[in-house]
PDB file of N, CA, C, O and CB in Angstrom:
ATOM      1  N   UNK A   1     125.678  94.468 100.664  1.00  0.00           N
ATOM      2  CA  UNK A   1     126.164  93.713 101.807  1.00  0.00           C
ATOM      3  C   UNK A   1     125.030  92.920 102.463  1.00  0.00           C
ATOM      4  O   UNK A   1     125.206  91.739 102.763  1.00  0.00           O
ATOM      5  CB  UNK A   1     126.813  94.654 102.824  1.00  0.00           C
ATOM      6  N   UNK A   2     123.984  93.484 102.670  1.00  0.00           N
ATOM      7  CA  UNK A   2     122.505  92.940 102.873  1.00  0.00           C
ATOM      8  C   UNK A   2     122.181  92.018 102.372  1.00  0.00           C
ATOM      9  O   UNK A   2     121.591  91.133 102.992  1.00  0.00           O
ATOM     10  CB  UNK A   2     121.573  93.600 102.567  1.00  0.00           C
ATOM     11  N   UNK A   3     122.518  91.923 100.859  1.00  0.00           N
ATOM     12  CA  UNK A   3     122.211  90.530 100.164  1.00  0.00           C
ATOM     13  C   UNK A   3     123.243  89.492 100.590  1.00  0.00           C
ATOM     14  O   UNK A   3     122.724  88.457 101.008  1.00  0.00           O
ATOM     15  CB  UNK A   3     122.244  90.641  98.516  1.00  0.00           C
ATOM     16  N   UNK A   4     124.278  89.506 100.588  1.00  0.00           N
ATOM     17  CA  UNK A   4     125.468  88.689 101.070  1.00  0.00           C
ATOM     18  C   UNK A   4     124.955  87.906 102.489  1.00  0.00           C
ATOM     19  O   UNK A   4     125.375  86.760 102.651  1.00  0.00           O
ATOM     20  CB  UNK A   4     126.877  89.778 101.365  1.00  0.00           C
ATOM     21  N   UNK A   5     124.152  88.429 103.414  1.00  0.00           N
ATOM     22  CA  UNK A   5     124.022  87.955 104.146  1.00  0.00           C
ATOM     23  C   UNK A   5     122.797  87.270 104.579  1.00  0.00           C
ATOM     24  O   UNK A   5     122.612  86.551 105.561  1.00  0.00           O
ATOM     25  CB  UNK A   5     124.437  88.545 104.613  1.00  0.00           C
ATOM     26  N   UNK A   6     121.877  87.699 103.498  1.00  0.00           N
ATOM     27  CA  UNK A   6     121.192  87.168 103.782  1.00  0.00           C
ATOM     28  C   UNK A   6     120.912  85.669 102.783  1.00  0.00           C
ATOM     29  O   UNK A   6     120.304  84.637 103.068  1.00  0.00           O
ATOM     30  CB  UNK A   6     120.397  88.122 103.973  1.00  0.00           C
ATOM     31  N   UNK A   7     121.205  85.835 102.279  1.00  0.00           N
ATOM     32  CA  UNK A   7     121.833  84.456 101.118  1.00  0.00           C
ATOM     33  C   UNK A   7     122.596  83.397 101.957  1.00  0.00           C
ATOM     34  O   UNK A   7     122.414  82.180 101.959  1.00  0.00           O
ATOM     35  CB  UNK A   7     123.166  85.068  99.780  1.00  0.00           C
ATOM     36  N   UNK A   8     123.423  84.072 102.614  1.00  0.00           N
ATOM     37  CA  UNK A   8     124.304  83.352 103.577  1.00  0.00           C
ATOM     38  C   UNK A   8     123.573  82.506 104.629  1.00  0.00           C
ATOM     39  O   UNK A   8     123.750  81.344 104.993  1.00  0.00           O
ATOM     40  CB  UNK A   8     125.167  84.352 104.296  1.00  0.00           C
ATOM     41  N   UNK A   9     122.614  83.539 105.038  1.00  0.00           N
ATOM     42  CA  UNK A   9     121.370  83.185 105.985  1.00  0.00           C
ATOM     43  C   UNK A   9     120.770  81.798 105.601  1.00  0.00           C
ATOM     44  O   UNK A   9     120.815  80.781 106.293  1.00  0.00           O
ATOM     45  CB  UNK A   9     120.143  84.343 105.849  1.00  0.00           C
ATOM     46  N   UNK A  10     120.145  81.956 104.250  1.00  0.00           N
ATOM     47  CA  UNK A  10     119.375  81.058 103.628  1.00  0.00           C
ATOM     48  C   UNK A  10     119.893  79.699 103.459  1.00  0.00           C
ATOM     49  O   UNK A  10     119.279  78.647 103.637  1.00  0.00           O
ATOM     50  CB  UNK A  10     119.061  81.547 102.484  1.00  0.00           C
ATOM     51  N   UNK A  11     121.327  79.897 103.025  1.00  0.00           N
ATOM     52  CA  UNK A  11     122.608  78.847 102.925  1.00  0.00           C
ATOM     53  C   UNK A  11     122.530  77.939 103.846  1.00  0.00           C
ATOM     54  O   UNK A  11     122.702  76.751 103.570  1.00  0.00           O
ATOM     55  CB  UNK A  11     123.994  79.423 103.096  1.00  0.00           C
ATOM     56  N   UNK A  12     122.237  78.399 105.180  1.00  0.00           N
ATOM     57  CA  UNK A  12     122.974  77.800 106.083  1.00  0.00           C
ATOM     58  C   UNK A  12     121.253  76.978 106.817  1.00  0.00           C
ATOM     59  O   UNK A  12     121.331  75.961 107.505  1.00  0.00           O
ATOM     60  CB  UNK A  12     124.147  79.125 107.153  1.00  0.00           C
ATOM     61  N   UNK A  13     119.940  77.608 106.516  1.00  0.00           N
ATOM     62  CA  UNK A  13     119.068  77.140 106.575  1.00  0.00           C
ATOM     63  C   UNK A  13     117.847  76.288 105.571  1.00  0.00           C
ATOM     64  O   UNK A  13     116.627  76.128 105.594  1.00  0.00           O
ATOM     65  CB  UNK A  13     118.930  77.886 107.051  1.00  0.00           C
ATOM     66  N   UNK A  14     119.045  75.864 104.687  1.00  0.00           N
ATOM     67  CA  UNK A  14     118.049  75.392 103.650  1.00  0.00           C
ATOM     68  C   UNK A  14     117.389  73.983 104.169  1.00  0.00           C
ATOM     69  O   UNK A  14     116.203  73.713 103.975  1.00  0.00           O
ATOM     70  CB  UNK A  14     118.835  75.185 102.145  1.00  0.00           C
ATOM     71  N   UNK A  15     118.656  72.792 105.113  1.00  0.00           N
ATOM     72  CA  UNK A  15     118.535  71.885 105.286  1.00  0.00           C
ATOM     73  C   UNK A  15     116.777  71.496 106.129  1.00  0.00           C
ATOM     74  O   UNK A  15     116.225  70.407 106.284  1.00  0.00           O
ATOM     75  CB  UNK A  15     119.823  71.699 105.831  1.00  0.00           C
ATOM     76  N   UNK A  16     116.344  72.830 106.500  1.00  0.00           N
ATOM     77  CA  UNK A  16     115.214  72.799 107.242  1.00  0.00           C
ATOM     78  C   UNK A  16     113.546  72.463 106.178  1.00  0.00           C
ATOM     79  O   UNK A  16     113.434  72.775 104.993  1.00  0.00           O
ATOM     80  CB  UNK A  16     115.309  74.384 108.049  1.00  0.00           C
ATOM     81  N   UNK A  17     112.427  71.766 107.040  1.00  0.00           N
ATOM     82  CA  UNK A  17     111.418  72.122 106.076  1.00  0.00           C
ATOM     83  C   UNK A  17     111.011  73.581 106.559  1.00  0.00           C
ATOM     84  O   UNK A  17     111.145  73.983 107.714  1.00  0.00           O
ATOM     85  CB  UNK A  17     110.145  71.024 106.039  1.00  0.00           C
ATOM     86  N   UNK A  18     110.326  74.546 105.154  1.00  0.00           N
ATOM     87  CA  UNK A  18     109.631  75.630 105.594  1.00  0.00           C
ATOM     88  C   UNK A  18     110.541  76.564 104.538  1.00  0.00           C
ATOM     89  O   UNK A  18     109.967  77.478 103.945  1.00  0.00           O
ATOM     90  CB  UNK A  18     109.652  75.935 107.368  1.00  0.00           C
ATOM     91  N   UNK A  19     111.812  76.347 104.338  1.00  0.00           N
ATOM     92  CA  UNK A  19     112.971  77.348 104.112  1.00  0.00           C
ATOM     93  C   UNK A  19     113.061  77.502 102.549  1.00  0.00           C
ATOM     94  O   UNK A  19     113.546  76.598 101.868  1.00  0.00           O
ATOM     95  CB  UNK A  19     114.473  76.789 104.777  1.00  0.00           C
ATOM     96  N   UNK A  20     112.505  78.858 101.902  1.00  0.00           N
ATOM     97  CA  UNK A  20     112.517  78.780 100.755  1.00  0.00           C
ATOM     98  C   UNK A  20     114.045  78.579  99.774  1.00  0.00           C
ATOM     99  O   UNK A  20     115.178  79.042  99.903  1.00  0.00           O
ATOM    100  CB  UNK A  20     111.787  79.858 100.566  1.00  0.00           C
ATOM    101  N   UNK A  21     113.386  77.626  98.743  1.00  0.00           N
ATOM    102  CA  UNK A  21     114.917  77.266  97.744  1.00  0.00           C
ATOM    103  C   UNK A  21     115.059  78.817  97.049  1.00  0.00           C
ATOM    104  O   UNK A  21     114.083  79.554  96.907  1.00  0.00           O
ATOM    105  CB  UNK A  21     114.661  75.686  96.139  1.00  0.00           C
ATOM    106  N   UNK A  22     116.488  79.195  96.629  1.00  0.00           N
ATOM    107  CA  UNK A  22     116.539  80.514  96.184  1.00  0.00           C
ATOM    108  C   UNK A  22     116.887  79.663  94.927  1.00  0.00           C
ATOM    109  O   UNK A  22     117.272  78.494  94.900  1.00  0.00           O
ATOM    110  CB  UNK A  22     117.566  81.777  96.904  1.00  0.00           C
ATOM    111  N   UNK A  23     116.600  80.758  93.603  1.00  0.00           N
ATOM    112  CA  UNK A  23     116.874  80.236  92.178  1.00  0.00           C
ATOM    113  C   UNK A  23     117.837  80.775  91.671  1.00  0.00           C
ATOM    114  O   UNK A  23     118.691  80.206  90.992  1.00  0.00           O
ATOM    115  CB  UNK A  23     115.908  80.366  91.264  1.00  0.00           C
ATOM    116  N   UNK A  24     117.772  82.553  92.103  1.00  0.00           N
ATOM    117  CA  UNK A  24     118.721  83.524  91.708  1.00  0.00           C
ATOM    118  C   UNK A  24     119.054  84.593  92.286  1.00  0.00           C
ATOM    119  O   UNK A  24     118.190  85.128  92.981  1.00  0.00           O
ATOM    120  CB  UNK A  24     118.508  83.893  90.769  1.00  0.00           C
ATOM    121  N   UNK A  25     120.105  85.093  92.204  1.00  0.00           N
ATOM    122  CA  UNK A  25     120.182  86.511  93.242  1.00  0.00           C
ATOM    123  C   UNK A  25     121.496  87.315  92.003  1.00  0.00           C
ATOM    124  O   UNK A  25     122.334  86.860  91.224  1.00  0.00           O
ATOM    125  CB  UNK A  25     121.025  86.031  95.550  1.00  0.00           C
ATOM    126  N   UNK A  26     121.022  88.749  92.433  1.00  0.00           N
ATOM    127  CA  UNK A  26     122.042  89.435  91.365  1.00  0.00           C
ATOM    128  C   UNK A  26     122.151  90.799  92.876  1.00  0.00           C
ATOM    129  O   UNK A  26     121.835  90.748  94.064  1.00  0.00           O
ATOM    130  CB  UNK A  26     121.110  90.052  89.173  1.00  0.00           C
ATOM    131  N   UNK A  27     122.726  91.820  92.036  1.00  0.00           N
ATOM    132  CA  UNK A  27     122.695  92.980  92.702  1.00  0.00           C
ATOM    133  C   UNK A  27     123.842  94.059  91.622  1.00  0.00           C
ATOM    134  O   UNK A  27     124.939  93.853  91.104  1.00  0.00           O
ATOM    135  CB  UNK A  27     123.206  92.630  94.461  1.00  0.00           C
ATOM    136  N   UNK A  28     122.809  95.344  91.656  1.00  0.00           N
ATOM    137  CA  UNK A  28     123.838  96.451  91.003  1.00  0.00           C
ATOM    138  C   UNK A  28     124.152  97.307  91.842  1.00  0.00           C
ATOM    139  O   UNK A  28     124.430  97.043  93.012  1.00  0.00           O
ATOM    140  CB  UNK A  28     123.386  97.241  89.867  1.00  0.00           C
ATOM    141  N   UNK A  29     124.144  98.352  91.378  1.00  0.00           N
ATOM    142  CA  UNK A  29     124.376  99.805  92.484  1.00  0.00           C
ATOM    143  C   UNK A  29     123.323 100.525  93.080  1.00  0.00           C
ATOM    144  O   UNK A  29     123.543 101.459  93.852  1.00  0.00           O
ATOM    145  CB  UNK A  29     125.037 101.000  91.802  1.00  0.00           C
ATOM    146  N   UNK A  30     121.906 100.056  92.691  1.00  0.00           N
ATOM    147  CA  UNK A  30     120.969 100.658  93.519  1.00  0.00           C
ATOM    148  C   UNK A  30     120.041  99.590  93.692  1.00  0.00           C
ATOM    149  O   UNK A  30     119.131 100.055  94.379  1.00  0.00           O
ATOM    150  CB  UNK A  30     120.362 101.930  92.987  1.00  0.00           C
ATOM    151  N   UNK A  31     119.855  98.656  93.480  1.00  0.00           N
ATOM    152  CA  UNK A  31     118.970  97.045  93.370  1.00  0.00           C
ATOM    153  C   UNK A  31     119.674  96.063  94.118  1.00  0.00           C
ATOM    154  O   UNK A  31     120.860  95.863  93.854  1.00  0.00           O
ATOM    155  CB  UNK A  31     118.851  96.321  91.737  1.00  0.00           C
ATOM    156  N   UNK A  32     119.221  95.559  94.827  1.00  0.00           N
ATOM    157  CA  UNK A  32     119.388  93.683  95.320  1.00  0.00           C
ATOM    158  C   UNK A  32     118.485  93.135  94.953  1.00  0.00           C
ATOM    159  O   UNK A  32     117.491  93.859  95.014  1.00  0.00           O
ATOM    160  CB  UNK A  32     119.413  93.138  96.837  1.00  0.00           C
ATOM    161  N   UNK A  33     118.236  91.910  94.477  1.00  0.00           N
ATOM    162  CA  UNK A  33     117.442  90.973  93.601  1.00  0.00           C
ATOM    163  C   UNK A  33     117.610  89.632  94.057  1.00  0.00           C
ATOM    164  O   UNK A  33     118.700  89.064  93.996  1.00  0.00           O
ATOM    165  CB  UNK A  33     117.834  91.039  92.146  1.00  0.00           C
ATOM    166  N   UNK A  34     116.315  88.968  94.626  1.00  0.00           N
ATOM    167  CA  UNK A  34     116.536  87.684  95.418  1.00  0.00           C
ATOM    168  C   UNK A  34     115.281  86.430  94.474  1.00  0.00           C
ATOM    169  O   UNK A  34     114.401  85.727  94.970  1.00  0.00           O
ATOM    170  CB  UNK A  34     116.053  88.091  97.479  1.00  0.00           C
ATOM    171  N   UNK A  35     115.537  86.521  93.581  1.00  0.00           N
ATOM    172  CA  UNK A  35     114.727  85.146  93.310  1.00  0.00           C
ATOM    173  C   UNK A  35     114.312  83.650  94.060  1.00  0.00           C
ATOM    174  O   UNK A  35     115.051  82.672  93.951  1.00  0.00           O
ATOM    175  CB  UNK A  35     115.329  84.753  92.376  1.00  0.00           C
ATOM    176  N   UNK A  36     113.361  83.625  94.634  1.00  0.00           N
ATOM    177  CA  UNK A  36     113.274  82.023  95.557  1.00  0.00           C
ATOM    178  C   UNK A  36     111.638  82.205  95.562  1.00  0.00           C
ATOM    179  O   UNK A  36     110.911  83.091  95.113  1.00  0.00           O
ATOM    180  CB  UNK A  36     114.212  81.895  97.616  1.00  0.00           C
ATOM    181  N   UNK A  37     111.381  80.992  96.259  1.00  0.00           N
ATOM    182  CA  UNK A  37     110.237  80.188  96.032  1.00  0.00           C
ATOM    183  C   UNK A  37     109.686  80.256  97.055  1.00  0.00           C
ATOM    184  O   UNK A  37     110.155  80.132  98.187  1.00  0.00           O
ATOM    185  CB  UNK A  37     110.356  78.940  95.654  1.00  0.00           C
ATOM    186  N   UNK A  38     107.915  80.602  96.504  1.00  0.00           N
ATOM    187  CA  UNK A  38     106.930  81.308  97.364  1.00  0.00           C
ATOM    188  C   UNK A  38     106.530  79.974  97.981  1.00  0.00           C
ATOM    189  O   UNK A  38     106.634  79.018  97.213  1.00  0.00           O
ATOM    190  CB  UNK A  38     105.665  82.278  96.589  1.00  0.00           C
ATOM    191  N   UNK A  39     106.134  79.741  99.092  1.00  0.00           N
ATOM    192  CA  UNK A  39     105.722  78.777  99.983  1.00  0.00           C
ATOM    193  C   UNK A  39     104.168  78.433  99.835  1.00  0.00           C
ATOM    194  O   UNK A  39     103.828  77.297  99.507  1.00  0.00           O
ATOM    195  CB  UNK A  39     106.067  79.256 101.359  1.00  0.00           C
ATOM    196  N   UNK A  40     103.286  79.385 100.071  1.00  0.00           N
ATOM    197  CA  UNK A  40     102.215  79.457  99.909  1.00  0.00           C
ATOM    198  C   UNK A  40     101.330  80.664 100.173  1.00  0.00           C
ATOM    199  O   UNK A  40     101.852  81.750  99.920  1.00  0.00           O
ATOM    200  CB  UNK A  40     101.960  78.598 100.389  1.00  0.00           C
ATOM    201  N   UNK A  41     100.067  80.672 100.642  1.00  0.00           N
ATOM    202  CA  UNK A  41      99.438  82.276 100.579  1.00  0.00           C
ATOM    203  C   UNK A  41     100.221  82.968 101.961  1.00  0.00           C
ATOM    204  O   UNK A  41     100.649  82.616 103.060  1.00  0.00           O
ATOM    205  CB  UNK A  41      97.341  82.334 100.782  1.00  0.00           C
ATOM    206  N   UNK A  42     100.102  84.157 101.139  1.00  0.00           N
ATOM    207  CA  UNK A  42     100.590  85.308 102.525  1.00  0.00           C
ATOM    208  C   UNK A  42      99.836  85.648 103.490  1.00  0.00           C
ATOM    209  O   UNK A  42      98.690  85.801 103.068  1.00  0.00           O
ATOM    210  CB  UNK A  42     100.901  86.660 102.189  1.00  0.00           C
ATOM    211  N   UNK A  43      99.931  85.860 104.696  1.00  0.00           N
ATOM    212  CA  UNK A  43      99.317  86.097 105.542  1.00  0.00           C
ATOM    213  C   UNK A  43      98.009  87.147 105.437  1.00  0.00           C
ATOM    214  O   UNK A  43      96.934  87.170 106.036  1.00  0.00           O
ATOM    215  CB  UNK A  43     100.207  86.345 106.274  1.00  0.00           C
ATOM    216  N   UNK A  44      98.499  87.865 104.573  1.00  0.00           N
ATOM    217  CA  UNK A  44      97.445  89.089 103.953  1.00  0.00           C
ATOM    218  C   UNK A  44      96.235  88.441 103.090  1.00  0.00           C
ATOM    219  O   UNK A  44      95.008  88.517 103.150  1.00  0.00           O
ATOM    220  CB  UNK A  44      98.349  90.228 102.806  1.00  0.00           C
ATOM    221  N   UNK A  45      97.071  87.837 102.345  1.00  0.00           N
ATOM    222  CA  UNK A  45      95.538  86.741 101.912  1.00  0.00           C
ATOM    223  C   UNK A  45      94.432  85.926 102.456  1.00  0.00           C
ATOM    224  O   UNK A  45      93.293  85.700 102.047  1.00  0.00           O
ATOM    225  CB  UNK A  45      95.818  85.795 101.351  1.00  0.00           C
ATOM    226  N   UNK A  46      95.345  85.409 103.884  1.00  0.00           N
ATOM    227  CA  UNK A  46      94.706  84.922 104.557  1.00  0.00           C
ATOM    228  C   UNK A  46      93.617  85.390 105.467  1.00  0.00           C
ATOM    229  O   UNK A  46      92.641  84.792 105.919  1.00  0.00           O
ATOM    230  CB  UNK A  46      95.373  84.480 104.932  1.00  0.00           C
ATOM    231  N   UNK A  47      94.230  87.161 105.681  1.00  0.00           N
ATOM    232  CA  UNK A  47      93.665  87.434 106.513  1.00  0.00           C
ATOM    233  C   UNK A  47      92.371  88.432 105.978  1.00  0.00           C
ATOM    234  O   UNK A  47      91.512  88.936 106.700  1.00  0.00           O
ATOM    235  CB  UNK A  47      94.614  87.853 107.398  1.00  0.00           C
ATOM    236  N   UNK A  48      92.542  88.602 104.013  1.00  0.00           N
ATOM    237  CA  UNK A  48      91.534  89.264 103.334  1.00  0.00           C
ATOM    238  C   UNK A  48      90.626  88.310 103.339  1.00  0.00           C
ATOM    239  O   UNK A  48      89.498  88.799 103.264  1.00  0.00           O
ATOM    240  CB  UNK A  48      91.827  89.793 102.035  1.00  0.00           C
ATOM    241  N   UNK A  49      90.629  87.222 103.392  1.00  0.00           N
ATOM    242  CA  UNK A  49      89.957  86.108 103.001  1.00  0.00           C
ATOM    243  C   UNK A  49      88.732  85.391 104.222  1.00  0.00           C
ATOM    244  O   UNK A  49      87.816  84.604 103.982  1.00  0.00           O
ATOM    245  CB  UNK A  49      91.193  85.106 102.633  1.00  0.00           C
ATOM    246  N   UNK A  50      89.150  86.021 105.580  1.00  0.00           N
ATOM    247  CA  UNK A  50      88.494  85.988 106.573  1.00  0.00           C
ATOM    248  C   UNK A  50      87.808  87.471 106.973  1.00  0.00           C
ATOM    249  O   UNK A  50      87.359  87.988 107.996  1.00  0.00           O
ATOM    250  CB  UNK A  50      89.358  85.411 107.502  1.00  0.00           C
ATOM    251  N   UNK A  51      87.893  87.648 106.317  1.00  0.00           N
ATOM    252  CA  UNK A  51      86.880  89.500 106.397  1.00  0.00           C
ATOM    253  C   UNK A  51      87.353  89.777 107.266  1.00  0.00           C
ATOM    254  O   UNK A  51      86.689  89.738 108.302  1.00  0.00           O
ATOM    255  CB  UNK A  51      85.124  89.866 106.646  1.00  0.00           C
ATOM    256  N   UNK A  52      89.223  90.349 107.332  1.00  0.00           N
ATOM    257  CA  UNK A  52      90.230  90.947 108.139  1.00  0.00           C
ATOM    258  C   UNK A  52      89.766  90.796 109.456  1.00  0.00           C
ATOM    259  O   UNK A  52      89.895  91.674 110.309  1.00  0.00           O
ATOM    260  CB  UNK A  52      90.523  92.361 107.811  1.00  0.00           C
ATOM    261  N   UNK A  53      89.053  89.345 109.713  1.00  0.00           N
ATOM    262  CA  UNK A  53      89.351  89.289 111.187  1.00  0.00           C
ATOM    263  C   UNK A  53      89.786  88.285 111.292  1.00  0.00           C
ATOM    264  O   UNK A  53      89.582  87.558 110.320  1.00  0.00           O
ATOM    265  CB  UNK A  53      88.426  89.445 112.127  1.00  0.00           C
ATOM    266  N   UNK A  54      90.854  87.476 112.831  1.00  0.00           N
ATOM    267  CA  UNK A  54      91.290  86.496 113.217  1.00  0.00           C
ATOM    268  C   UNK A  54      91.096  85.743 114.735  1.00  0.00           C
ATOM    269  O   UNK A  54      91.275  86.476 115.707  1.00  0.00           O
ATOM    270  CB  UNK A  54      92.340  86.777 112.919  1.00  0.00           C
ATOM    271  N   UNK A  55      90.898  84.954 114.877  1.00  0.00           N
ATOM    272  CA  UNK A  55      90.366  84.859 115.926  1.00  0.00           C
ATOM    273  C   UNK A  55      92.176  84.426 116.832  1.00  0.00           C
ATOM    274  O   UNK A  55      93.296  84.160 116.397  1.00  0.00           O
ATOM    275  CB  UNK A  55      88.870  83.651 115.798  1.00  0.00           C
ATOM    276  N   UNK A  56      91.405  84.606 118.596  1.00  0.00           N
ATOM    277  CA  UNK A  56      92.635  84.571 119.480  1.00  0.00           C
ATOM    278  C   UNK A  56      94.089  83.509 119.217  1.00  0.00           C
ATOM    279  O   UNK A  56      95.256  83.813 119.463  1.00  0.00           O
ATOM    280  CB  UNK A  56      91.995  84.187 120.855  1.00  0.00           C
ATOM    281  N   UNK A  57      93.468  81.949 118.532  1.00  0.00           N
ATOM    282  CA  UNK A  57      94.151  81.145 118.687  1.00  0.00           C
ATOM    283  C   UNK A  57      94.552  81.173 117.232  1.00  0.00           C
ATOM    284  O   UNK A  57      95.598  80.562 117.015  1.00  0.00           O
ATOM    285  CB  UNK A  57      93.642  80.059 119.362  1.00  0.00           C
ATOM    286  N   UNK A  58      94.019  81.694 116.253  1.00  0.00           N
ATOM    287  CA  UNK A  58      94.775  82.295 115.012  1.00  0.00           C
ATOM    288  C   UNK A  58      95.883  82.599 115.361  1.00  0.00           C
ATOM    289  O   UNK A  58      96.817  81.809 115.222  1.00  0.00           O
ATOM    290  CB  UNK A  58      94.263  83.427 114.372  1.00  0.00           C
ATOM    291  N   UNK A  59      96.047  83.876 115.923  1.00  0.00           N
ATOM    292  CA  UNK A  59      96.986  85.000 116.362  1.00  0.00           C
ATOM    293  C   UNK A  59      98.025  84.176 116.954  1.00  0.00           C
ATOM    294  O   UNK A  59      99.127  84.176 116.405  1.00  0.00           O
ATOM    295  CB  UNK A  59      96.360  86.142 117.422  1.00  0.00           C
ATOM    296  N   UNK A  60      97.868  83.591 117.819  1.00  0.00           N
ATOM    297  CA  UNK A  60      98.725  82.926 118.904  1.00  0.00           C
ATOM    298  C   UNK A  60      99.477  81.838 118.389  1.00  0.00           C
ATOM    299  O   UNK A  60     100.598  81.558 118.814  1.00  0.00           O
ATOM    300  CB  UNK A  60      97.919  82.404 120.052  1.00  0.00           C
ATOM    301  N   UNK A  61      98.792  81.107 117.327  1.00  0.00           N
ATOM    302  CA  UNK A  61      99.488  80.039 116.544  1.00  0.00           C
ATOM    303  C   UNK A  61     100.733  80.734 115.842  1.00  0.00           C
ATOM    304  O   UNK A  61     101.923  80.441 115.958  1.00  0.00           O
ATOM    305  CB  UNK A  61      98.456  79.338 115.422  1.00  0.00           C
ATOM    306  N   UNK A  62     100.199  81.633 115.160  1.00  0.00           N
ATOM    307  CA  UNK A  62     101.046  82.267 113.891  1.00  0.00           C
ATOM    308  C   UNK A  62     101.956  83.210 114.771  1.00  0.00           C
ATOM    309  O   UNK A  62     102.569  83.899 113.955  1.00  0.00           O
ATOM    310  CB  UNK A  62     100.014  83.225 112.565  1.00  0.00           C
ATOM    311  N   UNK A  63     102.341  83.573 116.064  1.00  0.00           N
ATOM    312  CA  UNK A  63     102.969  84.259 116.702  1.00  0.00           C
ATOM    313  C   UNK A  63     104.270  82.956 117.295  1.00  0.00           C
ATOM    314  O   UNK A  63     105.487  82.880 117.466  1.00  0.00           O
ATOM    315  CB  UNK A  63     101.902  85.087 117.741  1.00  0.00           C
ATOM    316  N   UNK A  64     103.514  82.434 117.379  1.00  0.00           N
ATOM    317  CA  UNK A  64     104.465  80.775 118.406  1.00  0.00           C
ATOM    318  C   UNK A  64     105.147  80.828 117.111  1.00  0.00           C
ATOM    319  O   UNK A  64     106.291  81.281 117.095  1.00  0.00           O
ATOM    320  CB  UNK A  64     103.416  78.678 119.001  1.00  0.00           C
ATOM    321  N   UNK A  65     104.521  80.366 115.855  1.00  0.00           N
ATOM    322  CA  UNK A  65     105.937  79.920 114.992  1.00  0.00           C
ATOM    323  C   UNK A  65     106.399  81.078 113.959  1.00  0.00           C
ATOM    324  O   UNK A  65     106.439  80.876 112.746  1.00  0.00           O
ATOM    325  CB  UNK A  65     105.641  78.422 113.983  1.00  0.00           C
ATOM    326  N   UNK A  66     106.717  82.210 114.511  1.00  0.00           N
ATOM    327  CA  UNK A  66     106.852  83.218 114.496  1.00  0.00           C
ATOM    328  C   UNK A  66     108.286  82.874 115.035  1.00  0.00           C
ATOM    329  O   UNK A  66     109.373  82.803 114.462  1.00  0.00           O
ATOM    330  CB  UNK A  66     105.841  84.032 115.065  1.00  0.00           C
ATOM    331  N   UNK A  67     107.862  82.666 116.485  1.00  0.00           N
ATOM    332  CA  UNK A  67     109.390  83.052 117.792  1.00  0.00           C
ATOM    333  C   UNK A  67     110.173  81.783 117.825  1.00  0.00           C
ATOM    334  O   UNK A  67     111.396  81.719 117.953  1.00  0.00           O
ATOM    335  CB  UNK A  67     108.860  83.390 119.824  1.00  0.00           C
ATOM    336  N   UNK A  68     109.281  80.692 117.685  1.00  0.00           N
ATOM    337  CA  UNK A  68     110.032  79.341 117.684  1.00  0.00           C
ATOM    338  C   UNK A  68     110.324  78.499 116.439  1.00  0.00           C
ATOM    339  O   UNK A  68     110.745  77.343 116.434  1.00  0.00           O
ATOM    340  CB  UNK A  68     109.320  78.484 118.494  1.00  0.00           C
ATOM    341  N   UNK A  69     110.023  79.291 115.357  1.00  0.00           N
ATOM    342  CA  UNK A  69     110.280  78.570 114.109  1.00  0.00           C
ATOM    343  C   UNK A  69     112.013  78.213 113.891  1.00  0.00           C
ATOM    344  O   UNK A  69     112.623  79.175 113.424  1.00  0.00           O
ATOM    345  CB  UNK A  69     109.657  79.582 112.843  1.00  0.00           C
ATOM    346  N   UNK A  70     112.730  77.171 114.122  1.00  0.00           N
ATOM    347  CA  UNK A  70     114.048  76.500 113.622  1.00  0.00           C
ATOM    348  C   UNK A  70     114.394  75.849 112.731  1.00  0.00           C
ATOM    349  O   UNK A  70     115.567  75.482 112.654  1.00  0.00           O
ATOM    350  CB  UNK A  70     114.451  75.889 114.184  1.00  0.00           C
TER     351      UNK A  70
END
């Protein structure tokens, strides 16, 4: 049911930039399976990559489009 909706989710936000294209989605009796397209590095990369520190306006950027991303 989780997948249903969130597919649905995606559906209805593709028209946006930012919003990953999905390729494939399946689901059995113990698996949901969402195939779509990675955007770019993960935040974890980003943040291994700065010797796990971030500075204030790091934080604050990536929090704003966090809450206000449409």
């Amino acid at each position: 049911m989780f997948l249903v909706f969130w597919l649905l989710f995606l559906f209805h936000l593709r028209i946006l930039d930012g919003i990953p294209k999905v390729y494939c989605y399946g689901a059995n009796k113990t698996v949901n399976i969402i195939v779509m397209e990675l955007l770019g590095k993960s935040l974890e990369a980003i943040f291994n990559r700065q010797a796990k520190k971030m500075n204030l306006k790091s934080v604050c950027v990536i929090g704003y489009e966090m809450v206000f991303f449409y």
